[in-house]
N, C-alpha and C positions, 0 to 999 in steps of 0.2 A: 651805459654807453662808454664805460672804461675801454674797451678795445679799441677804440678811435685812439686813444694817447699813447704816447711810448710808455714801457712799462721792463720793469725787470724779467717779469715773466706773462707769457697769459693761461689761460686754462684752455682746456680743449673747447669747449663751446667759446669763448671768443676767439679763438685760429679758425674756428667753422663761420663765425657771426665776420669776420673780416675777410673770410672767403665770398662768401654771400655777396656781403656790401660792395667790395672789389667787382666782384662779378655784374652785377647788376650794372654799377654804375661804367662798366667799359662797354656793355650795351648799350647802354645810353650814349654814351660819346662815342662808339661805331653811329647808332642811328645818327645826331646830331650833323656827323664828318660826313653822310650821305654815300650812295653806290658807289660813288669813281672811286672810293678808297677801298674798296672791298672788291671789285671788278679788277684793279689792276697798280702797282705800287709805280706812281711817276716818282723823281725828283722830289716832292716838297710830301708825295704820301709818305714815302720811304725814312724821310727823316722823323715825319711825325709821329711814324711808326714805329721807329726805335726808340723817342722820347718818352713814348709814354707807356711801350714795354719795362725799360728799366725804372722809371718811374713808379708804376704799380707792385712791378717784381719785389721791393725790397720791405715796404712796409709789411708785403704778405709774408716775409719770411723772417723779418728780424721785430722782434718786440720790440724793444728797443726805440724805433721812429713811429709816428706819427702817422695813422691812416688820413687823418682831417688835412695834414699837412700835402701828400699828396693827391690827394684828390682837388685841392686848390690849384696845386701846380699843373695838373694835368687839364681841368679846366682854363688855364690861362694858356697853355699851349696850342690845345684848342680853338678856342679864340683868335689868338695865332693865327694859326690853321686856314680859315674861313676867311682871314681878311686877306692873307696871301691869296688862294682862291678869289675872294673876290676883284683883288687887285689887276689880277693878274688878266681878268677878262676886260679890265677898263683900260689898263696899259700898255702896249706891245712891248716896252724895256723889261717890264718887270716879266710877261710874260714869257719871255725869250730865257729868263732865268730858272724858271721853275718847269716852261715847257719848249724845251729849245726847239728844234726844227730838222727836222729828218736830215741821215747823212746820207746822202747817195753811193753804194758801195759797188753796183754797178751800173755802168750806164752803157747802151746800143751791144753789148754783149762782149765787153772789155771792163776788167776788176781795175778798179782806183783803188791803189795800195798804198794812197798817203792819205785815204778815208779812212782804211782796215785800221789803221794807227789812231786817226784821230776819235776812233770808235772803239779803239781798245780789243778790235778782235783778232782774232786769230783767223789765215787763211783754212781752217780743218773746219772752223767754228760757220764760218762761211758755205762751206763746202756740205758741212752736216743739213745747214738750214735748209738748201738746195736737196739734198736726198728727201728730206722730211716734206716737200712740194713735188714728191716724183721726177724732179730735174736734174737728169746728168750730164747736161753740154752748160758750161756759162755762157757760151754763144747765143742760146737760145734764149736766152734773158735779156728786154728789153732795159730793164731798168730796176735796182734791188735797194730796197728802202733799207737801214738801220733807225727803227721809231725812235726815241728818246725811251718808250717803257719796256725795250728790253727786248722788242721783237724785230723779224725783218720780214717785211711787206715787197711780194716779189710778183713780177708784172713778164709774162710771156710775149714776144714775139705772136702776132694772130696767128700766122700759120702752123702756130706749136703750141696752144692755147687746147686744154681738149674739148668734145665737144659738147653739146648743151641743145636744152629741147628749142630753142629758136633756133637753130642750125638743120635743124629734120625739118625731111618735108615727105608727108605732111606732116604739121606740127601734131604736139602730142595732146591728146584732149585735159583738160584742166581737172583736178583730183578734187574731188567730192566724197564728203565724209558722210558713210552712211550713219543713219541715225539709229536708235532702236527704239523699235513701236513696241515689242512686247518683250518682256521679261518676266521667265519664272509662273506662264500663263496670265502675267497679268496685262494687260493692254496701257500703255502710255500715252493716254486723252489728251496731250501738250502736244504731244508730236502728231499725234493723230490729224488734229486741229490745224497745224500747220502746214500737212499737205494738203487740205483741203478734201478729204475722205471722211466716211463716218464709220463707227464699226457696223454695220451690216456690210460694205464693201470690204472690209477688212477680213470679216468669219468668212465671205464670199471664196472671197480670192484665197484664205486658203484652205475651204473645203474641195474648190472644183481646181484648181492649180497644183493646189501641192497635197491634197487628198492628207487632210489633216487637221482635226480638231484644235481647239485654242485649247484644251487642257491637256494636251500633247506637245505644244511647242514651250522648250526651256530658251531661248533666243530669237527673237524674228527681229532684223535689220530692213528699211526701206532706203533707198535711192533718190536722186535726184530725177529719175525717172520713173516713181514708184513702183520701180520692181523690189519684189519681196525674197530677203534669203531668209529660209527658216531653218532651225538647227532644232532637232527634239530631241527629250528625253533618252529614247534607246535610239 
């Protein structure tokens, strides 16, 4: 366990055995920190995520310090972490800190330009996020969020809204995943079972249907209407 201590020098296998150990245990404190740190850097991820990048970084590279040493501190940060988090869901002060509250950058299709400031952006930077939602009039912009993690949440005007299968008429029928009953000639008695068929209507249906033996088909999918598509060999 000498490669845990600061040392003059180490050998190749403990700069490999401090790789490892490093490695491992920032697994762990990703799992421990949970999704939202990994989904998306707010406020309080961003800082804990620079703390415990330089944190790790240096023991991996300098003999010299102490892997045991950080890995305590990275656990207390940690720790940290999780109580801000928890804090933060019991408090509205504290939560306002870590998760402040959308800036409004447009509202009824006119730019607040002492938002763009108070959000640090640029009107291009504005203008970019708008092309990236196919929007070239800001007129047509209801209302245009700046989130606190970095993004802008942008809400159309309905009559510029495009459109979507509740707007057709008639609506569009709902999407059903065919299943596959056989593969590779071989019959899937699970699936089978759950349309409520046995194979004799199965070899049935595709001797007089699809004029096709079961050791001929390399694919057969069924329906929600059990209709059968079958894909064979040649």
């Amino acid at each position: 366990m000498d490669f845990f201590s600061g040392q003059e020098s180490l050998t190749e296998i403990q700069w490999a055995l401090r790789a490892v150990v490093g490695f491992i245990f920032l697994i762990v404190i990703a799992k421990i920190m949970g999704q939202r740190s990994i989904s998306q850097l707010r406020f309080l991820d961003f800082v804990v995520a620079l703390l415990i990048g330089n944190i790790i970084a240096h023991p991996l590279s300098d003999a010299g310090l102490e892997l045991k040493g950080s890995m305590i501190t990275m656990s207390v940060v940690v720790a940290l972490y999780l109580s801000g988090v928890l804090l933060s869901l019991k408090w509205s002060p504290i939560r306002k800190i870590f998760n402040p509250p959308p800036i409004p950058l447009i509202e009824y299709g006119k730019i607040k330009y002492k938002n763009l400031k108070k959000a640090r952006i640029s009107i291009d930077v504005l203008l970019s996020e708008l092309r990236k939602e196919k929007t070239e009039d800001v007129e047509k912009v209801a209302l245009a969020l700046w989130e606190h993690g970095g993004s802008i949440s942008i809400f159309l005007y309905p009559q510029y809204q495009p459109l979507t299968h509740s707007n057709l008429t008639p609506p569009l029928k709902p999407f059903h995943y065919p299943h596959t009953i056989v593969k590779e000639r071989k019959i899937d008695y699970e699936i089978l079972q759950k349309t409520d068929k046995d194979e004799e209507w199965l070899v049935q249906e595709l001797t007089t249907t699809h004029n096709v033996k079961l050791n001929d088909v390399l694919l057969a999918t069924i329906d929600e209407n059990k209709n059968l598509k079958v894909f064979l060999y040649n």
